[in-house]
C-alpha positions as CSV (number, residue, x, y, z in Angstrom):
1,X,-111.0,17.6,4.7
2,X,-108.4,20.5,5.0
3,X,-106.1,20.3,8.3
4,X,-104.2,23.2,7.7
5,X,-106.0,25.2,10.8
6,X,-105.5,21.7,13.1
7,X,-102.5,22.0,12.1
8,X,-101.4,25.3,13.4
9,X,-103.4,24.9,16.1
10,X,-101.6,21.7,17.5
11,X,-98.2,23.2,16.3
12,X,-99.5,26.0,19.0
13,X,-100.5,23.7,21.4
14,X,-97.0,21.2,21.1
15,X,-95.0,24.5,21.4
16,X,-96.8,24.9,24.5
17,X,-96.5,21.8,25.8
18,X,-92.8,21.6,25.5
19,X,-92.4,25.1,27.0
20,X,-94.4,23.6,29.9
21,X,-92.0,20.7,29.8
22,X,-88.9,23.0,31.0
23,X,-87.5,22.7,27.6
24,X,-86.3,25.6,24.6
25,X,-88.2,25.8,21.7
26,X,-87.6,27.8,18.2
27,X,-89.1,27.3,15.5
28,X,-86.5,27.1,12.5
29,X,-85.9,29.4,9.4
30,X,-86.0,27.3,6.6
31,X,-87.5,23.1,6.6
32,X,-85.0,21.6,8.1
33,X,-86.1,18.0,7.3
34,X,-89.7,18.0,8.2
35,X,-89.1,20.0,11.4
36,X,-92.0,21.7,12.5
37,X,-90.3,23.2,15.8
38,X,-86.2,22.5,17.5
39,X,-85.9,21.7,20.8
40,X,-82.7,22.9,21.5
41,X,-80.0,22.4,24.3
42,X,-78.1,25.5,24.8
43,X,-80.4,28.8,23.8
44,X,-77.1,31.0,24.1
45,X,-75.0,28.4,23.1
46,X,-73.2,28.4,19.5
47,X,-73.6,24.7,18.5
48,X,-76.0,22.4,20.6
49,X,-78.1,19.3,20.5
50,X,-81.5,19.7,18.9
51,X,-84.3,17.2,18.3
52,X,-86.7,17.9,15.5
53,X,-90.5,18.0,15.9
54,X,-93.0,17.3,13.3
55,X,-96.5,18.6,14.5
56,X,-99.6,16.6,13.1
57,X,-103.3,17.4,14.1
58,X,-106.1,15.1,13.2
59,X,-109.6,14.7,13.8
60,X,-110.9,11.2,14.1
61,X,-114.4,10.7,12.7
62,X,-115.9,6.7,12.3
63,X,-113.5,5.8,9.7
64,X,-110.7,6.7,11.3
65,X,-107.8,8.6,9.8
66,X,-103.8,8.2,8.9
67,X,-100.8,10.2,8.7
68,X,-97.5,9.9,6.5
69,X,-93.8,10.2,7.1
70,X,-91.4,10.6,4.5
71,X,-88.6,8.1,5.4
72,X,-86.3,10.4,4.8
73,X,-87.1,12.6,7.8
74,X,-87.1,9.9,10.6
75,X,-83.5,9.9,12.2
76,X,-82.4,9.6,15.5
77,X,-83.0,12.9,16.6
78,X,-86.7,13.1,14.8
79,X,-90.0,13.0,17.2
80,X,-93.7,13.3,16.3
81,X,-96.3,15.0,17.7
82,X,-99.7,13.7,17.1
83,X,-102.5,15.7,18.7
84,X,-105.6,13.7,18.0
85,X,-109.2,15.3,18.6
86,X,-112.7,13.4,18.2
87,X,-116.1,14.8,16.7
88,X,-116.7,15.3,20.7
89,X,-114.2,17.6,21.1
90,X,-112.0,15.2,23.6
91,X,-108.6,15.4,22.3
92,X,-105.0,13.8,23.2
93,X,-101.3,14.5,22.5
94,X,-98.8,11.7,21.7
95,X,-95.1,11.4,20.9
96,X,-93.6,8.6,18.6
97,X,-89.8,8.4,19.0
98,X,-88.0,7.2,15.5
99,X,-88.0,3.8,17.0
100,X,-91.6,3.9,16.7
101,X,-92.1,4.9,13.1
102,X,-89.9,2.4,12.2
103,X,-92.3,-0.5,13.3
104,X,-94.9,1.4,11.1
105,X,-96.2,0.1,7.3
106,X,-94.3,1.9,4.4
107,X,-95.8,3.3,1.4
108,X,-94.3,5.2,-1.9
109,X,-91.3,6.2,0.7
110,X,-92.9,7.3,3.5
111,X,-94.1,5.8,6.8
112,X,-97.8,5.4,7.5
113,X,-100.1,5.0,10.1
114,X,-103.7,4.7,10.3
115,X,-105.9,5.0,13.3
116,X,-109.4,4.9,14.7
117,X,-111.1,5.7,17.6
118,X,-110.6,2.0,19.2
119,X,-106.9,2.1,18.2
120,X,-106.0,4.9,20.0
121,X,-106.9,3.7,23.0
122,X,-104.9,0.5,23.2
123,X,-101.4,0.3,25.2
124,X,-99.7,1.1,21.3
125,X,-101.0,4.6,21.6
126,X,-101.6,5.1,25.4
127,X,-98.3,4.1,26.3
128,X,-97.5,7.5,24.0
129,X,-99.1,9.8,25.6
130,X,-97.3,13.1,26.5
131,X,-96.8,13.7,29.8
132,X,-94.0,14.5,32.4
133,X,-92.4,10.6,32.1
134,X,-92.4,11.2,28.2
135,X,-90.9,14.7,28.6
136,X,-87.7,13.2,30.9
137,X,-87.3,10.8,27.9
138,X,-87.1,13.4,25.2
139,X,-84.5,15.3,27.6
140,X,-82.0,12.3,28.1
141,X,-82.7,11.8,24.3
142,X,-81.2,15.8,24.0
143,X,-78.7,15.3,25.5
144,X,-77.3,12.0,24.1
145,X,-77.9,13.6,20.3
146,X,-75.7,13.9,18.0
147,X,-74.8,17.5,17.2
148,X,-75.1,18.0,13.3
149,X,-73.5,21.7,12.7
150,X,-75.3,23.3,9.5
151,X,-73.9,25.8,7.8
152,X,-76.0,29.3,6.8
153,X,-74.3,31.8,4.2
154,X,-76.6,34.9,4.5
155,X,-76.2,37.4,2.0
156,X,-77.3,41.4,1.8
157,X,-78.0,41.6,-1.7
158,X,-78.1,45.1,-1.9
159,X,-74.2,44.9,-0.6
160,X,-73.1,42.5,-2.7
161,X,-74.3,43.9,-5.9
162,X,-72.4,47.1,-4.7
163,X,-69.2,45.1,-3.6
164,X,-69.8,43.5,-7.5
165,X,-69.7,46.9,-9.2
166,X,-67.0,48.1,-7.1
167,X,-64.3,45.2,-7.3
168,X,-65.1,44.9,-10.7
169,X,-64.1,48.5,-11.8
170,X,-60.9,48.2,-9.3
171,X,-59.9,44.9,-11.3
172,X,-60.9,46.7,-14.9
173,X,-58.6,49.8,-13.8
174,X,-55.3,47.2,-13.0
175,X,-56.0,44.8,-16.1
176,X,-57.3,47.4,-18.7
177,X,-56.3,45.0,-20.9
178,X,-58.6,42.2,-20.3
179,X,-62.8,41.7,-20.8
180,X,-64.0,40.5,-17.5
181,X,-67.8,39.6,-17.4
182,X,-69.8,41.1,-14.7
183,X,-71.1,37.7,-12.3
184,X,-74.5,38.0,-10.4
185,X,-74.7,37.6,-7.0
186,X,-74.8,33.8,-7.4
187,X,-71.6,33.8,-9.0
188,X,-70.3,34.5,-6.1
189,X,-71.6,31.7,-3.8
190,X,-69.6,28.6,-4.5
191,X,-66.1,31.5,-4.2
192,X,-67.2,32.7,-0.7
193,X,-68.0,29.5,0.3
194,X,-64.5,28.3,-0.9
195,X,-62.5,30.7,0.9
196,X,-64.3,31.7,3.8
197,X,-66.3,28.1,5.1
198,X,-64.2,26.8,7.7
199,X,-66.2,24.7,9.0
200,X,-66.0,20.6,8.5
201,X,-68.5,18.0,8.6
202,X,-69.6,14.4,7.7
203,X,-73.2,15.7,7.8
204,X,-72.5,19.1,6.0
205,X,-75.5,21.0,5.2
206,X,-75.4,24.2,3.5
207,X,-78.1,26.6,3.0
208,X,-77.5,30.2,1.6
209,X,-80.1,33.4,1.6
210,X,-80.3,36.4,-0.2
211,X,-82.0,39.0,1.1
212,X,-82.9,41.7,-1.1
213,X,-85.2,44.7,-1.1
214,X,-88.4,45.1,-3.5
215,X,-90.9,47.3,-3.4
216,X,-94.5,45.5,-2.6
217,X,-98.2,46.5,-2.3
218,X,-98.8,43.2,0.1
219,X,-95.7,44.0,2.3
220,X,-95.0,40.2,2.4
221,X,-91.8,38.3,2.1
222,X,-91.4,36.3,-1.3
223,X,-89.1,32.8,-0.4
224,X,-88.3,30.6,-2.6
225,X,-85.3,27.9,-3.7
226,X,-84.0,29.9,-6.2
227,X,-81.3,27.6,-7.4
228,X,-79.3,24.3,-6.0
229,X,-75.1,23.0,-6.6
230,X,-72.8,21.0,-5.8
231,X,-69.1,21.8,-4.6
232,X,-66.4,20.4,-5.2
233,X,-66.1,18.3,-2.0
234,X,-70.0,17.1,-3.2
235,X,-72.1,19.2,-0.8
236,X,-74.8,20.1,-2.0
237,X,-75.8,24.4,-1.7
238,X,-79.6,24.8,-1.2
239,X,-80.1,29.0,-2.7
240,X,-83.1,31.2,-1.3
241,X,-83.9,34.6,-2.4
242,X,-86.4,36.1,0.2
243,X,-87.6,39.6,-1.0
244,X,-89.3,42.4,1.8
245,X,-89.8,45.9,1.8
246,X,-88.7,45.9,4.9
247,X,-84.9,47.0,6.2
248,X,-83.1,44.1,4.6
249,X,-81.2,44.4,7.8
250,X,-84.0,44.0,10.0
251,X,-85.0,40.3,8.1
252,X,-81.3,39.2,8.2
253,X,-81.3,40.0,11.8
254,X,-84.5,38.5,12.9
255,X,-83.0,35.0,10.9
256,X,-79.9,35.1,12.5
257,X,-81.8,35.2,15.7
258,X,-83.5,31.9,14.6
259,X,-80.5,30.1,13.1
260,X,-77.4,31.3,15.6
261,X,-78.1,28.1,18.0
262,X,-77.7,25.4,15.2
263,X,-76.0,27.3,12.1
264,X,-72.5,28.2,11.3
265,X,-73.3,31.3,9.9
266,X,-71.6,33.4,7.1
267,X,-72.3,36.9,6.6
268,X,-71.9,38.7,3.6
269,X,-72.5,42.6,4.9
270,X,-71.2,45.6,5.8
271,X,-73.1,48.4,7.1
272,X,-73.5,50.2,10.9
273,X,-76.9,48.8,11.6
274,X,-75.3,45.1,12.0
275,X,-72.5,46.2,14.4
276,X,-74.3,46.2,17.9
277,X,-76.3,43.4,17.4
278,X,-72.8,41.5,16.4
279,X,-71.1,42.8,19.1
280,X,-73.5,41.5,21.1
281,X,-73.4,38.1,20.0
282,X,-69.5,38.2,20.8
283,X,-70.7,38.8,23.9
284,X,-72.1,35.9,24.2
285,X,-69.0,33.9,22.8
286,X,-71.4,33.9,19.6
287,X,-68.5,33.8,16.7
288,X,-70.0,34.7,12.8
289,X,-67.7,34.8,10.4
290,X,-68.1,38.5,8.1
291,X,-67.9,38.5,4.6
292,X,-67.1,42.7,4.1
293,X,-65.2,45.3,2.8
294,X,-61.2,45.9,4.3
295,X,-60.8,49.2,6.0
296,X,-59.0,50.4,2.4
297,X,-62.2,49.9,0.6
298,X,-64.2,52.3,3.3
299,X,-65.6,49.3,5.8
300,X,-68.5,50.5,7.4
301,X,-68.7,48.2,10.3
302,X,-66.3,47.1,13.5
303,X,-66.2,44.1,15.4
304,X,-64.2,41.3,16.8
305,X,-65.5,38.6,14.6
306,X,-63.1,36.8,12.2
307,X,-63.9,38.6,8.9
308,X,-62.8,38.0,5.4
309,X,-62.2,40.8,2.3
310,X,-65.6,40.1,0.2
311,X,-63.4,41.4,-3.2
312,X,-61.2,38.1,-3.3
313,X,-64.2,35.8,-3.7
314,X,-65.4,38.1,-6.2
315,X,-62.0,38.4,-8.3
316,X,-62.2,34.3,-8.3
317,X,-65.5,34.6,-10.1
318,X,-64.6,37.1,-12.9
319,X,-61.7,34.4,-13.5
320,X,-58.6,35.9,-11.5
321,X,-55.7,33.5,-10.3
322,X,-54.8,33.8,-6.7
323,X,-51.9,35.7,-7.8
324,X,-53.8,38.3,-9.2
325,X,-55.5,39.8,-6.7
């Protein structure tokens, strides 16, 4: 049978629920380890605790029914929703905590449990319920969560390939003498990450996307892993390319909004249209660090974010020593 419309349906519904609840809900950019929807802390706030919520919907004929876990996602901060419906249309909402899963069989990796229409009303499953008592234990379980700090590197393609051309035929007219090979704009990744990631973890996570502009007949964004690596210090760099015909600006924007409350977020960009919405995050006490031209190379955009000079990263790549620049 196909769940993908119970699914979305009790994804709506959970949302709902929580919002009810008193609590903030987003729904993250990328899969962040099976999260469905983030409750989060602190909307405003640059870092906070967030809980991750897998949504499951199932209908419960005679033979019952089951759903899977991959190990992998249950951590401490991991709930799961299950909204359960019968042929009769009676439905109910419960919440396993990781705890839970735990005591559940295991099978190729993941965590499995089956259910019927007698099992879900024993003390297992009623004592899950979702309700206001449930809700206060998810919020003391915010709270006390430990805050993992990702890290997003968010590139404007179209920039980038410019900032390519441009510091390349700066470096050609000092070293005539030397044959530099023009990098792509994943080149240029592992550099900028090197120079301009401040940011230390244990739980380091770094995702990077590409945001580039392509004509389309459907209008619709193409996203996909384009390419992983490893640095040097053994984190590994997940790479999306996401293609609209859309204002590039527009889609960076709108996932900066999504990201900003859990991400340490790197922007490589430089024109007008990001300036007041990163003002406004400043605001806020919102920091980003900017990946951009210097004011010598004709900056387009002002603001009191720490920034960084997008050529160095770029000289590193074509094979220049620090010296060189």
């Amino acid at each position: 049978m196909d769940t993908k419309p119970l699914e979305i349906e009790s994804e709506s519904l959970i949302q709902h629920e929580l919002i009810k609840f008193g609590f903030n809900v987003t729904k993250p950019a990328f899969d962040k380890e099976g999260a469905d929807l983030l409750v989060v802390d602190g909307i405003r706030q640059k870092y906070t605790h967030f809980l991750k919520i897998q949504c499951k919907g199932r209908v419960i004929k005679s033979n019952g029914s089951y759903i899977e876990i991959p190990i992998s996602y249950v951590t401490e901060n991991f709930i799961l929703f299950l909204y359960v419906r019968n042929e009769n249309l009676e439905s109910s909402l419960f919440a396993f905590f990781y705890e839970d899963i735990a005591e559940w069989n295991t099978r190729n990796d993941k965590y499995v449990l089956n259910f019927t229409l007698n099992k879900i009303k024993m003390p297992e499953f009623q004592e899950r319920i979702f309700n206001r008592k449930l809700a206060e234990s998810i919020k003391i379980r915010l709270k006390s969560s430990k805050i993992k700090k990702y890290t997003s590197l968010i590139i404007d393609e179209l920039f980038m390939e410019k900032a390519i051309s441009k510091t390349l035929s700066k470096y050609k007219e000092i070293y005539p003498e030397r044959e530099f090979t023009k990098p792509s704009v994943v080149d240029v990744i592992l550099p900028t990450l090197e120079m301009y990631d401040n940011f230390k973890s244990k739980d380091k996570k770094i995702n990077c996307h590409i945001f580039a502009y392509e004509e389309s007949d459907c209008g619709e964004s193409d996203k996909l892993v384009s390419q992983s690596f490893t640095t040097s210090n053994g984190v590994v760099v997940k790479v999306y390319r996401e293609a609209t015909d859309d204002f590039v600006s527009f889609e960076v924007l709108d996932y900066m909004e999504r990201v900003i409350n859990t991400e340490n977020v790197i922007l490589v960009a430089d024109d007008v249209t990001y300036e007041e919405p990163l003002n406004k995050l400043k605001e806020k006490d919102i920091d980003v660090t900017l990946v951009m031209f210097s004011s010598d190379d004709g900056r387009r955009m002002f603001t009191n974010h720490m920034w960084g000079d997008v050529a160095f990263p770029i000289a590193r790549s074509i094979g220049l020593s620090d010296y060189e620049w």
